[in-house]
Every structure is written in C-alpha cells, then in structure tokens.
C-alpha positions as CSV (number, residue, x, y, z in Angstrom):
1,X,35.4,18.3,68.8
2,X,34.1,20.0,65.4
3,X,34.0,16.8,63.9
4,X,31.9,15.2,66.7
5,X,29.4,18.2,65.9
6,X,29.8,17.6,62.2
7,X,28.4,13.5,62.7
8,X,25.8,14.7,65.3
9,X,24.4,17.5,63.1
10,X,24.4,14.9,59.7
11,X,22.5,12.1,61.8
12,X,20.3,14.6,62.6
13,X,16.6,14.2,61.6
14,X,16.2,18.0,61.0
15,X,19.5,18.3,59.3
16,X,18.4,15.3,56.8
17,X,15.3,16.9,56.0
18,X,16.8,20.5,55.1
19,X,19.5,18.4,52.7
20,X,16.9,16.5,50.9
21,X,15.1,19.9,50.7
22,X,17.7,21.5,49.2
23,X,18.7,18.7,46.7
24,X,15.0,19.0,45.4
25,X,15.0,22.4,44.8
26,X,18.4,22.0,42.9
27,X,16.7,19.0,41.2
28,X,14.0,21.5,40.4
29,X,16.1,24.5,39.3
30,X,18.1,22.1,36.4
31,X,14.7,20.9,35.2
32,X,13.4,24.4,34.3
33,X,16.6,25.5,33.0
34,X,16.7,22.1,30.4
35,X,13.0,23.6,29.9
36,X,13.8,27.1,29.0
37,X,16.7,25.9,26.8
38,X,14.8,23.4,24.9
39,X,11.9,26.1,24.5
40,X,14.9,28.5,23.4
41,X,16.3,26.6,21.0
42,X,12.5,25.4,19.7
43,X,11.5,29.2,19.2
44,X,14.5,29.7,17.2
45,X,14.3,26.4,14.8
46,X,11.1,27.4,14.5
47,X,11.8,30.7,12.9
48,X,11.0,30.6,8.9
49,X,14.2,33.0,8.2
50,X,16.5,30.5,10.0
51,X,15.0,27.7,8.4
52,X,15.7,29.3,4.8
53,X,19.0,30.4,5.6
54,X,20.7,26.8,7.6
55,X,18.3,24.6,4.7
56,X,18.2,26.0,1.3
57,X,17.9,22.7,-0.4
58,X,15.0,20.1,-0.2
59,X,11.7,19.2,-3.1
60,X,11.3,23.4,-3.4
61,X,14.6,23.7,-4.5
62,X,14.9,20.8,-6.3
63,X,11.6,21.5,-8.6
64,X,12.8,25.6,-8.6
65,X,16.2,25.0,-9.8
66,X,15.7,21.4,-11.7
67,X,15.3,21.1,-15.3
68,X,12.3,20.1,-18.0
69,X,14.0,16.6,-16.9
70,X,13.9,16.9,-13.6
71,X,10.3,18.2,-13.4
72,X,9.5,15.5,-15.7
73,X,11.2,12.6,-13.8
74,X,9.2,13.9,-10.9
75,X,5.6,14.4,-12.8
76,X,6.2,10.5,-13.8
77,X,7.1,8.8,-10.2
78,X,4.2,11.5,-8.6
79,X,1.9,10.0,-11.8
80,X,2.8,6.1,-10.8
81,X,1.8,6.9,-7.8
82,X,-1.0,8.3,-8.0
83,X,-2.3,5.3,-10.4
84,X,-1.3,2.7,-8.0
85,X,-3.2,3.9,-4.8
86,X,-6.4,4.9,-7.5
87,X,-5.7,0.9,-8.6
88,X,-5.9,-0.2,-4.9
89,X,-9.4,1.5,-4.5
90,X,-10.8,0.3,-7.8
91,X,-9.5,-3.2,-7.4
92,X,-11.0,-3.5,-3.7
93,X,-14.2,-2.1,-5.0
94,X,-14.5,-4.5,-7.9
95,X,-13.8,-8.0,-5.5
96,X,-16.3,-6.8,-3.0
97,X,-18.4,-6.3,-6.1
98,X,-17.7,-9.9,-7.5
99,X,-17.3,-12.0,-4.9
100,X,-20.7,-10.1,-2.8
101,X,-22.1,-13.2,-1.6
102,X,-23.3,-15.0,1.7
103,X,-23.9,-18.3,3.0
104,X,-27.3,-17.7,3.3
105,X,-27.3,-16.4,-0.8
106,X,-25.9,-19.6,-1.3
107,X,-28.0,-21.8,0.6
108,X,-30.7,-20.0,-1.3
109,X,-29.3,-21.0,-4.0
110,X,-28.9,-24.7,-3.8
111,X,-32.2,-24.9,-2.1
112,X,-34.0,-24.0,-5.1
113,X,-34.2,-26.1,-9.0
114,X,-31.3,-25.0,-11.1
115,X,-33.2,-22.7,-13.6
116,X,-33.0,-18.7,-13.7
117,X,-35.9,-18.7,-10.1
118,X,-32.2,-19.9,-8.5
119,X,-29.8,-17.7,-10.1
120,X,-32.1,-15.1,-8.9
121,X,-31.1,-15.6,-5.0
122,X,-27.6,-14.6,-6.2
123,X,-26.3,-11.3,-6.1
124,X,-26.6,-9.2,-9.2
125,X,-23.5,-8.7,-11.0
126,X,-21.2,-11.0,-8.9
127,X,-18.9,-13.8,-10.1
128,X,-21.4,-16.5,-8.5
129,X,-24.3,-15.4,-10.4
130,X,-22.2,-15.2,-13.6
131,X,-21.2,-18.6,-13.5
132,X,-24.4,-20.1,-12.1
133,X,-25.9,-18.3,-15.2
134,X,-23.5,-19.3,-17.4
135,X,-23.6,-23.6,-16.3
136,X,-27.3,-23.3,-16.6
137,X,-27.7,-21.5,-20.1
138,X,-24.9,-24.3,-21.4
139,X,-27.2,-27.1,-19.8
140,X,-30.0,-25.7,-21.7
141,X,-28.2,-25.3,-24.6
142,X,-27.4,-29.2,-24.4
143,X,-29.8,-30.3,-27.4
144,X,-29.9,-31.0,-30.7
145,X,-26.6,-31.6,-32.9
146,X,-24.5,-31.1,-29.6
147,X,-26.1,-34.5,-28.1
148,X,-24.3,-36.4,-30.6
149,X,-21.2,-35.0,-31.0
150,X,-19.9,-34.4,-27.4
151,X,-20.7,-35.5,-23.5
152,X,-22.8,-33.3,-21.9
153,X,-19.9,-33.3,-19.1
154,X,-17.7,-31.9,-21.4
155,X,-20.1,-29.7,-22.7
156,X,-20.5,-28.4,-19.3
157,X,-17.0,-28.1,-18.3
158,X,-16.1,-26.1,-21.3
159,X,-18.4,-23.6,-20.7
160,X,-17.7,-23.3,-17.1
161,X,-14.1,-22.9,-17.6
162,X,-14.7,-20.4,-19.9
163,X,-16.8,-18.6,-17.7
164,X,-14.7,-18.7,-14.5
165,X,-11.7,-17.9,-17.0
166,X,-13.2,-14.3,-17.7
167,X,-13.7,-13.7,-13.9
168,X,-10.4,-14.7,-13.8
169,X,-8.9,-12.3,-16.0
170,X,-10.7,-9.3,-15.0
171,X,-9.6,-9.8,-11.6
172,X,-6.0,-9.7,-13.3
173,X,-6.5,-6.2,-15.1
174,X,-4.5,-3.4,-13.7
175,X,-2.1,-6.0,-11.7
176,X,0.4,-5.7,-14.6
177,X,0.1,-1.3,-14.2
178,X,1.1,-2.3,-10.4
179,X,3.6,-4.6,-11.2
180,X,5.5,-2.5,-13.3
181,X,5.2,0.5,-11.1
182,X,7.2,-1.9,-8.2
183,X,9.6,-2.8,-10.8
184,X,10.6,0.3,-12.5
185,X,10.2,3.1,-10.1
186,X,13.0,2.7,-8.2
187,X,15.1,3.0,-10.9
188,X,12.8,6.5,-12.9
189,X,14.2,7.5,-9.0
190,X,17.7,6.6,-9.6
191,X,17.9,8.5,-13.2
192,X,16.9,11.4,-11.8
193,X,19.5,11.4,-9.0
194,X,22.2,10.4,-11.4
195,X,20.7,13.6,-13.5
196,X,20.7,15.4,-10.3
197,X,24.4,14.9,-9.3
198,X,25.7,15.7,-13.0
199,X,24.1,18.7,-13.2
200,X,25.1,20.0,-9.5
201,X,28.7,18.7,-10.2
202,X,28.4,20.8,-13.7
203,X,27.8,23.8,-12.1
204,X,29.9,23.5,-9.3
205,X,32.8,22.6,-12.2
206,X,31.6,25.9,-13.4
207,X,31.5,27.9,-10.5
208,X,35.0,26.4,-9.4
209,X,34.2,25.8,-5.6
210,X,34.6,22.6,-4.8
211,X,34.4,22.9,-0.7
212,X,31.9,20.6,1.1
213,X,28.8,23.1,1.2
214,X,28.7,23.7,-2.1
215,X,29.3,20.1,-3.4
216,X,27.0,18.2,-0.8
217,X,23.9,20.2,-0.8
218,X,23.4,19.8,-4.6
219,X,23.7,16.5,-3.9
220,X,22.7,15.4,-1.3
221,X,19.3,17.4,-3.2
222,X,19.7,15.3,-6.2
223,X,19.1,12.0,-3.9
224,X,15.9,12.8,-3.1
225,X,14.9,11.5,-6.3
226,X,16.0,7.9,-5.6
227,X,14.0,8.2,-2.1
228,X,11.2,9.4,-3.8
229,X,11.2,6.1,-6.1
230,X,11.5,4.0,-3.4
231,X,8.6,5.6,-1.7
232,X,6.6,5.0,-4.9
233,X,7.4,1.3,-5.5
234,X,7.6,-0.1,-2.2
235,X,3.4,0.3,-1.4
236,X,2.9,-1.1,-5.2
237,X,4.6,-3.9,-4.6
238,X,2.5,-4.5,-1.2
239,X,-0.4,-3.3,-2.7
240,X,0.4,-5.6,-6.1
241,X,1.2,-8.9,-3.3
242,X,-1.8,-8.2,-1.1
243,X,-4.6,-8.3,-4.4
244,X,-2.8,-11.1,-5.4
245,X,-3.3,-13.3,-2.6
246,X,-7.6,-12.0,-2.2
247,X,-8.0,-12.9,-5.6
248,X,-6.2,-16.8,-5.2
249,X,-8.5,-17.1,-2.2
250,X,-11.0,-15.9,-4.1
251,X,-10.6,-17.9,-6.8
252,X,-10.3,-21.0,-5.2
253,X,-13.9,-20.6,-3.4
254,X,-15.3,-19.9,-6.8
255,X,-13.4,-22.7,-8.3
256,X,-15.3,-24.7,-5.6
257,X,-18.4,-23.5,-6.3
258,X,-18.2,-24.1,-10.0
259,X,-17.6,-27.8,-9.2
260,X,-20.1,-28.3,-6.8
261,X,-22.3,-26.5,-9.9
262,X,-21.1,-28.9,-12.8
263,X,-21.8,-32.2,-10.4
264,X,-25.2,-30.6,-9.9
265,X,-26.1,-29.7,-13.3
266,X,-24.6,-33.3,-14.1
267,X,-28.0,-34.8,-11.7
268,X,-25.4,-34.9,-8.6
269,X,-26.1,-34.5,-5.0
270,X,-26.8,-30.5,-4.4
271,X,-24.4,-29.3,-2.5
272,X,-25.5,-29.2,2.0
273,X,-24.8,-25.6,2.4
C-alpha cells in the first residue's frame, strides 16, 4: 500500500515540480559556495605578505642577491633588447622613407622628358628619385672621352648598378646588430643560468642543506636567465626575417624600375604606367 502511494505521489505533477525546485536551489547553494571559496582563496593570494613569504625568489631576487655578473649579464640581454625593437622602428621608418612612392608619382614620371622637370614628380629623398637622378646625371655625363672608350649601355648600367647598390646596402645596415642579437642571446641567457646554479649550489655547499627548498629555489631563480634570452632572441629573429623579406620585395620593384629606366635613357619605349 505505501508503495502504491510512493509511485502515485512521484508521478505527481505537484510532487515533480517541488523536486526540480529543490534540486535548483541545491544547484544554487553549491554555486555560491564554489564562489565564496574561490573569492576566499583570491583575497588570500592576493595578500602581499603571503606572496613574500610562499615566493621569495623571482627577477627582485635574482638582481638583489646576484653579483656584478649577474647584473651585468642582465644589463646586456635588457641592452639587446632594447636595440632590436629601437632597430625595428628605425628600419620601418627608413623603407617607408625610401621606397614613398605611388603609381600616380610614377606615371608622372614617365609622362614627362627624362631631365631633372621629371625627377621632380618623384618623392624627395626616396630610392626612385635617387636612381632616376643618378641614370640621368650618367646620361648627361655621356660625352667627350667617354664616347670613345665605352658603350653608352655600359656606361649606363654601371652607374645604375652602382646607384641601386647603395640603396641596397643601406637597407642592409643594422640587419647584422639584429642578426647577432637572434644568434647570441640565447646563449648571454644560458651563461647566466649556468652562473646562476654555481653560485646557488656554492652557497648551499656552504650552508650544508641540501633539502629540496633550499636547492630548487636558487635554481630554479638562476633559470630565469635562459628564459630571459629566449625572450630577447626570438622577436630579433622575427623582426630580423620580416625586414628581410620588405626589403627583397622592395628591391625587386626598384630593380624593375631601374631597367625600365636604363631602356628609356637608352631611346626605348617609356614604360605604360
């Protein structure tokens, strides 16, 4: 009989509704008490005197209680660093300088007589008007002894290449400071942690403890150094890659150009822009 009563009360409509009542309050009730523990255990991480006293090592500690070579390993990576985000600045600022220069410039350009009224539609101080300069001040320099001696094509090349050749190697200044910042800081890192760990194990020779807390906060301290290298190289080699590649595509439209210039100075077909 009591088990008749049970099935009729559970199939119930009323009875359902008071159960899923009671399973959301529950529901409810964990959720604030995850809440109150995670804000708990927030307020007490959070609390600078715990902090100190379950993390005494990290940078602070490692500058405080580190050496002139310690300090000085870490001046040098903070230095290479430093020089290879200032590189990435000046280097972007110079290629928009050099290579500053629209279709329409260049349409200007071609749509005028090679002589200095043309080089004029270029922009100021940029690798086009450098080289358009430079292919017109050879052609005009085509006289004289010069006639005899070499072709005029010649003539023109060699002053062209020369020309496109200084563009080219002032693109490349500061690559190498880049370069060798990918190459070597990683391993500036790696001294320093192998500094690092003989000095903690020294001391801890010294003090005669040899239990876990005292031999892997010293160095697991000392390893910062080789994370701090990595953190150095690893953007100088993707800064180092990255202004590589703008100044080959860079190159090669300029390379273009300076044909297009040479077959035009030579009484070619000006370039359709």
């Amino acid at each position: 009989m009591a088990l008749k009563l049970m099935m009729s009360e559970l199939g119930n409509p009323m009875y359902q509704k008071k159960r899923y009542i009671y399973l959301l309050e529950l529901f409810g009730l964990l959720i604030l008490n995850q809440f109150s523990a995670l804000a708990h255990a927030a307020t007490e991480t959070g609390s600078p005197s715990t902090n100190a006293l379950t993390n005494p090592y990290g940078l602070d500690a490692l500058w405080a209680n580190g050496d002139w070579i310690a300090r000085g390993t870490l001046m040098i990576l903070l230095i290479m660093s430093v020089a290879s985000w200032y590189m990435l600045v000046i280097k972007l600022l110079e290629q928009g300088r050099l290579f500053r220069c629209s279709a329409a410039e260049k349409k200007a350009f071609w749509q005028h007589s090679l002589s200095t009224q043309a080089v004029a539609q270029l922009p100021m101080h940029s690798a086009y008007y450098f080289l358009a300069q430079s292919g017109i001040q050879a052609r005009d320099d085509y006289q004289g002894q010069l006639m005899a001696h070499i072709p005029m094509n010649t003539w023109l090349e060699n002053n062209l290449n020369q020309a496109f050749d200084q563009v080219q190697a002032r693109l490349q200044i500061g690559l190498a400071l880049l370069g060798t910042v990918g190459s070597t800081a990683p391993f500036i890192g790696l001294f320093g942690t192998v500094w690092g760990i003989y000095h903690a194990l020294t001391a801890i020779g010294i003090a005669g403890q040899a239990s876990i807390d005292k031999v892997a906060g010293p160095v697991g301290e000392a390893l910062i150094m080789t994370a701090i290298g990595l953190a150095v190289a690893v953007p100088a080699v993707l800064i180092y890659n990255w202004l590589l590649r703008r100044n080959k595509n860079a190159m090669a439209d300029l390379h273009a150009f300076a044909n297009d210039l040479e077959k035009a100075l030579l009484g070619g077909k000006v370039p359709q822009q």
